[in-house]
C-alpha positions in Angstrom: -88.8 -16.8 234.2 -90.1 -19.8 235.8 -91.8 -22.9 233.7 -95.5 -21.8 236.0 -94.7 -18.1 234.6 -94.5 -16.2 232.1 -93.1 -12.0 231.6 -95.6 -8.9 230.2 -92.6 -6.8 229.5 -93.9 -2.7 228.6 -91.5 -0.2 227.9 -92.1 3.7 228.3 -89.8 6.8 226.3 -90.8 9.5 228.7 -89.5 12.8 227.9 -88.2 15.3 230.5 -87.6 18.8 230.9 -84.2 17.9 233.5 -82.5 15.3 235.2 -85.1 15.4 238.0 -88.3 15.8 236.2 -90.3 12.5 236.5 -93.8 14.7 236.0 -94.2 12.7 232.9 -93.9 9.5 234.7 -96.1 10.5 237.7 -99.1 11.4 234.8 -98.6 8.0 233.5 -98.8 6.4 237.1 -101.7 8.7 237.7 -103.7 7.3 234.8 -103.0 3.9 235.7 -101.3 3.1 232.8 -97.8 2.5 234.1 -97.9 0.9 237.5 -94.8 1.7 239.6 -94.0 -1.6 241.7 -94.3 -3.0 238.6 -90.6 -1.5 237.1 -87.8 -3.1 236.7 -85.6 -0.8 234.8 -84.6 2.6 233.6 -82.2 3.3 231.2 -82.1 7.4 231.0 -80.0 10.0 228.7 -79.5 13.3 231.0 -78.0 16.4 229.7 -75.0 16.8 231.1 -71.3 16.0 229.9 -70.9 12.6 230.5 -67.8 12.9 232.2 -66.4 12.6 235.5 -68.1 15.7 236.9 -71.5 14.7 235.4 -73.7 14.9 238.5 -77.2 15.0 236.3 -77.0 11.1 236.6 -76.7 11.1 239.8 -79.2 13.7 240.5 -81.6 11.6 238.0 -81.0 7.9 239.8 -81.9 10.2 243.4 -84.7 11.0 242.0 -86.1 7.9 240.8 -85.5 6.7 244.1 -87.3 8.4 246.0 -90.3 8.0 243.4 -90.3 4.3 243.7 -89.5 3.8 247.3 -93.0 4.8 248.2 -94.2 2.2 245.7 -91.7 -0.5 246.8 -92.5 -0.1 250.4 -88.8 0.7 251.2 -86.4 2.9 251.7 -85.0 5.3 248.6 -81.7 3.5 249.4 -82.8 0.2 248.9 -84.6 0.9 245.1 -81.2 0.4 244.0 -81.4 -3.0 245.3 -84.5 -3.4 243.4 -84.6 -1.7 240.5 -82.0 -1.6 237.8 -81.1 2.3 237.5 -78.9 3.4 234.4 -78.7 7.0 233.9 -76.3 8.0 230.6 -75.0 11.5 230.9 -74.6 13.6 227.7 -77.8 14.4 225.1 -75.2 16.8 222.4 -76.4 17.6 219.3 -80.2 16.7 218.5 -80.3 13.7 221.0 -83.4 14.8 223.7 -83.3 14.2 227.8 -85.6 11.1 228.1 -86.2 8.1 230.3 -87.2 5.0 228.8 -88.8 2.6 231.2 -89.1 -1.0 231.6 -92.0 -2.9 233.4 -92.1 -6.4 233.9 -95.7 -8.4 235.3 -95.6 -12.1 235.5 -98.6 -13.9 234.3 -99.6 -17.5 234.3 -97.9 -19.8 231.9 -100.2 -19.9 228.3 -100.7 -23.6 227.2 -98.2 -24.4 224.4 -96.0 -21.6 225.1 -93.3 -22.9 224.1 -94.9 -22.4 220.6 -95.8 -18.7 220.7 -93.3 -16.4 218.8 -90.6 -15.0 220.5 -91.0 -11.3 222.3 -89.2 -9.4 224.6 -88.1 -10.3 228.1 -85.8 -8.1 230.7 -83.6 -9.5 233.0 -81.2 -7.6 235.8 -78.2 -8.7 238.1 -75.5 -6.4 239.7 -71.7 -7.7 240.4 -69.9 -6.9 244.4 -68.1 -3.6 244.2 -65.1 -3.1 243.5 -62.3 -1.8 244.4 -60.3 0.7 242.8 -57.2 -1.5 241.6 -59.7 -4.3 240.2 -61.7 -1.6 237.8 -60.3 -2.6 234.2 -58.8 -5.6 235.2 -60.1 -8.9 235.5 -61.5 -8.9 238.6 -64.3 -6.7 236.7 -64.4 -8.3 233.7 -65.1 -11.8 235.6 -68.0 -10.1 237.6 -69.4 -8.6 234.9 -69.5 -12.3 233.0 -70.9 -13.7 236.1 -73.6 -10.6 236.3 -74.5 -10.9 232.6 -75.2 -15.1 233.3 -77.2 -14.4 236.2 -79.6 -11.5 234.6 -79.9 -13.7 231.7 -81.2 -16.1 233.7 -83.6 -13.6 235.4 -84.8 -12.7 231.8 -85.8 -16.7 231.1 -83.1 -16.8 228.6 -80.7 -19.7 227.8 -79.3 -19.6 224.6 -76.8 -16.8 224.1 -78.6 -15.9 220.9 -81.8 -14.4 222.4 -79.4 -11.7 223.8 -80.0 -8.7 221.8 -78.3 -5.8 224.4 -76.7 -5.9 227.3 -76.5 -2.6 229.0 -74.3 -2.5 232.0 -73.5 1.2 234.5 -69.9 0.8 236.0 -68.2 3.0 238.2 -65.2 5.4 237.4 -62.0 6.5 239.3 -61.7 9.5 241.7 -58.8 11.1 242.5 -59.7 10.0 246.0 -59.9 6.4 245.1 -56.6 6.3 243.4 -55.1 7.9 246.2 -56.7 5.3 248.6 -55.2 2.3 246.6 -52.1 4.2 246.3 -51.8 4.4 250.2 -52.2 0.6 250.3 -49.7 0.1 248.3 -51.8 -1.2 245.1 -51.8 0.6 242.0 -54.8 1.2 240.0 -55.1 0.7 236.1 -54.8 4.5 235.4 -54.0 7.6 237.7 -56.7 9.7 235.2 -60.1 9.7 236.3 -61.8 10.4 232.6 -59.4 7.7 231.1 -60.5 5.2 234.0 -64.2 5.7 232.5 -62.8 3.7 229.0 -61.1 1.3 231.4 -64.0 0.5 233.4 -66.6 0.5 230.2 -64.0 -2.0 228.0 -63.5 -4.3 231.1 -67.1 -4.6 231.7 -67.8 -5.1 227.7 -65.5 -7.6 227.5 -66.9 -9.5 230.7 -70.7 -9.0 228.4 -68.3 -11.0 225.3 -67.1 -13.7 227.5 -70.8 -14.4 228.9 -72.4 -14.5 225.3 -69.4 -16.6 224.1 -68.0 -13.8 221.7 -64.9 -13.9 223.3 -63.1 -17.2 224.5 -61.7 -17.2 228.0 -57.7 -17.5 226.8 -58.0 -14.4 224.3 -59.1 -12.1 227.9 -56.5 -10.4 230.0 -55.7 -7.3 231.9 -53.4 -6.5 229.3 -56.0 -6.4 226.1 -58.0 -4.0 228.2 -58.1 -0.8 225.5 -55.2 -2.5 223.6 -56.4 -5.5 221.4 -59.3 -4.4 219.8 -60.0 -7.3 217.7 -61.8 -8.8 220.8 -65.5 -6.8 221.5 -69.2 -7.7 222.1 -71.7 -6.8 219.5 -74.6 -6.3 222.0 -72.7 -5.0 224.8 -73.4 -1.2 226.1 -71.7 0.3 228.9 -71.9 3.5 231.0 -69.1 4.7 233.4 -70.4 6.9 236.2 -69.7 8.4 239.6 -73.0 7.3 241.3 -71.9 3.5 241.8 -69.3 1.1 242.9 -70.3 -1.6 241.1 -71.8 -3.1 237.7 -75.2 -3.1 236.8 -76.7 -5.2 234.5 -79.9 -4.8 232.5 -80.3 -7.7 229.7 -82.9 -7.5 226.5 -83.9 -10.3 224.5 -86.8 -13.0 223.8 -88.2 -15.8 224.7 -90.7 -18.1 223.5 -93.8 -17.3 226.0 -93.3 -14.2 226.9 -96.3 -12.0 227.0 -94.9 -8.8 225.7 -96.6 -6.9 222.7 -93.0 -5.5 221.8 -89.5 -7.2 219.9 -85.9 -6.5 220.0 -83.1 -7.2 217.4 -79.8 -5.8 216.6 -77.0 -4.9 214.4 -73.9 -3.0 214.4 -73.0 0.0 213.0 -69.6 -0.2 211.0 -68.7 3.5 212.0 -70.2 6.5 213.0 -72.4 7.0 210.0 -73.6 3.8 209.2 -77.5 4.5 208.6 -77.8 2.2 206.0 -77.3 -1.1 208.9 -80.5 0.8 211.0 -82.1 0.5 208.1 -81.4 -2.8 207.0 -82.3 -3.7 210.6 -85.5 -2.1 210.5 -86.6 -3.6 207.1 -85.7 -7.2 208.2 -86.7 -8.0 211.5 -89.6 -5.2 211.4 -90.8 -4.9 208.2 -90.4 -1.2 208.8 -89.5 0.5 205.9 -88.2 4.3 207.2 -87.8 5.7 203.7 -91.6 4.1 202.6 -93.6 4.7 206.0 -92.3 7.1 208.5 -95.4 7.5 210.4 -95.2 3.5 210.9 -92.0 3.8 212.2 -93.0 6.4 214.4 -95.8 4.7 215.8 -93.9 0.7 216.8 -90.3 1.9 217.6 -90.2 2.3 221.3 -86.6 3.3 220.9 -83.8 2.8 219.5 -80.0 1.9 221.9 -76.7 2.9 220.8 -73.0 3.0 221.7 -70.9 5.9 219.9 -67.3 6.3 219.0 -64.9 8.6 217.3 -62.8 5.8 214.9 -59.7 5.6 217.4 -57.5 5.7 213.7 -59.0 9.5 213.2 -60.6 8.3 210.1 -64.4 7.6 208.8 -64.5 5.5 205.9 -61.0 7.2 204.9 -61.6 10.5 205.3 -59.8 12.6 208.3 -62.3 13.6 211.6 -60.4 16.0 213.8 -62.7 14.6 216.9 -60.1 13.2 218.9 -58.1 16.4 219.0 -60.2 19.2 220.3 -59.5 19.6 223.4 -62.2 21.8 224.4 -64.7 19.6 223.4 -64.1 15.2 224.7 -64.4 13.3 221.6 -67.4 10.7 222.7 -69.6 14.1 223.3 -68.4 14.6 219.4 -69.3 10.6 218.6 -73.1 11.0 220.8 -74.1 13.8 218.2 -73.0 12.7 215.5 -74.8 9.2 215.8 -77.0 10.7 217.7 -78.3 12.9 214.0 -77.7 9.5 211.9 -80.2 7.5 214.0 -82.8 10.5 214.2 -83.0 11.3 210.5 -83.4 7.7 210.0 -86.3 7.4 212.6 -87.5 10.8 212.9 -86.9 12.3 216.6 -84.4 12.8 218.7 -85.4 11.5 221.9 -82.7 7.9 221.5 -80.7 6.4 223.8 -77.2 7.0 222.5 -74.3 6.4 224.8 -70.7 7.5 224.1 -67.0 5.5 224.4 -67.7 1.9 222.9 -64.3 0.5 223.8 -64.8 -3.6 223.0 -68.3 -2.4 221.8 -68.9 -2.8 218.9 -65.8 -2.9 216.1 -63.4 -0.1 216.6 -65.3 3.6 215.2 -68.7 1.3 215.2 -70.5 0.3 218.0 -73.9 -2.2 218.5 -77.6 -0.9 217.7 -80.4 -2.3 219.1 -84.4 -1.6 218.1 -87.3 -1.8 220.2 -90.6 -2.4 218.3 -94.0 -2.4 218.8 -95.6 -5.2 217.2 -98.7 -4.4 214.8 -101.4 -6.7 216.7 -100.7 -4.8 219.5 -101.7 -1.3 218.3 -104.9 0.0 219.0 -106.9 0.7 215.7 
């Protein structure tokens, strides 16, 4: 944001019936109500696994691509140049396939802005590629710091404080990228590609940590990578995938000025079935009482952003979960419905962005919540 400018930030929950169905999103172009040059980011929950194999996202980002490159006058390639794609695999449980959509406008700079309360802004930023021995290690974690200060900046933002979620897409490890590094002689963090998915998500959270000053620079190393779990951001959210190289980096938060009829705030959720912290959340920066007006709540939450995790000590407020030994069934598919039914029971749908394995996001079992609202001037009568 520049001092001459100022952000109208929208943002869309757009259901779909698959990974590839943007019908909703063409009605809403159609109509004029959601102009497509005009996005900035997606952040979408496909139904497949999540894991390696999970090809929905991919399929998804393709087809977002080819939607806006029309729009954008350039290639489908080059949207991902543009356009900050995030597609989160895995929608168990009562968690619905959705897109939610970010547009950002810039409007002349309103006198005494400075003044005006604060509302939401976006900011994006991607880090190099990497390759497959820096995934995990510091190399990532540095880029990711450097990624997070640099779409902070895009967003207008300066004090660390107006961060409310950070949402960054890493990449995983193939078989045939460990056996590349292997041939040179460098040896990646793990030889397992679904483990590499943890490595590549807590690298990338602790990089979000160091940027927002939650971490200090001497407590970071390759070795506290899924090992010292004291250290973690409370607004950091990351996806592994196999449709990238590098991070993306999609930051939420306000600024004085901004044009936006919507908020953001945040908490964390102690463990998986912390409902009462969405609530307290809601109450206090919303005035939204869930238990006194659900059709209020339905009607100014935009959405609500998660991270999900099965308590690495096998145990939810002292009592045994067996998530983390089934082994038909990965544990952070477990932890995505499971959170997944606490948020919608407390909001009343399903359609939430809930993303699973919140290593160093979030306090271990927990994980960082952030609410998207509508503000009431903004509604029409």
């Amino acid at each position: 944001m520049t001092t001459a400018l100022r952000q109208q930030v929208d943002v869309w929950r757009i259901a779909c019936s698959g990974p590839g169905d943007l019908s909703g999103v063409r009605a809403l172009i159609d109509a004029g109500e959601l102009v497509a040059a005009e996005v900035v980011a997606v952040m979408g929950k496909t139904e497949g696994n999540g894991c390696v194999n999970d090809f929905t996202r991919e399929y998804a980002s393709s087809a977002w691509c080819h939607l806006l490159g029309a729009a954008l006058a350039c290639t489908p390639e080059q949207v991902h140049g543009r356009v900050a794609l995030v597609m989160s695999g895995g929608t168990e449980g009562v968690l619905s396939p959705h897109f939610t959509v970010f547009t950002r406008r810039w409007l002349p700079a309103a006198d005494g802005g400075a003044m005006l309360p604060k509302r939401l802004v976006v900011g994006i930023a991607r880090t190099r590629d990497f390759l497959p021995e820096e995934m995990g290690r510091a190399a990532q974690i540095e880029a990711t710091r450097e990624a997070t200060l640099a779409a902070m900046r895009d967003a207008g933002i300066s004090d660390a404080a107006d961060v409310h979620f950070v949402q960054v897409k890493c990449p995983l490890l193939t078989a045939g990228k460990t056996a590349a590094a292997l041939a040179r002689g460098m040896a990646p963090v793990t030889q397992d590609s679904y483990e590499s998915m943890g490595y590549s998500r807590g690298a990338s959270a602790l990089g979000v940590a160091l940027a927002l000053g939650e971490v200090q620079p001497a407590e970071v190393s390759d070795a506290c990578v899924l090992s010292d779990w004291r250290l973690y951001s409370a607004r950091a959210s990351a996806s592994a995938g196999i449709e990238l190289e590098g991070n993306v980096v999609i930051v939420l938060g306000e600024a004085a000025g901004s044009a936006s009829s919507l908020r953001i705030a945040h908490t964390v959720m102690a463990d998986a079935i912390d409902a009462a912290s969405v609530r307290a959340l809601l109450r206090n920066a919303f005035d939204l009482d869930p238990d006194r007006d659900a059709g209020e709540v339905a009607a100014r939450v935009v959405n609500l952003l998660a991270k999900a995790e099965a308590s690495p000590n096998a145990l939810v407020r002292g009592v045994r979960h067996t998530m983390l030994n089934d082994s038909d069934i990965h544990s952070t598919r477990h932890a995505r419905a499971v959170v997944g039914g606490v948020l919608a029971s407390v909001v009343g749908q399903g359609a939430l962005y809930v993303s699973g394995g919140a290593e160093h996001q979030g306090p271990a079992g927990g994980g960082p919540l952030a609410a998207i609202v509508r503000m009431p001037d903004s509604l029409a009568p």
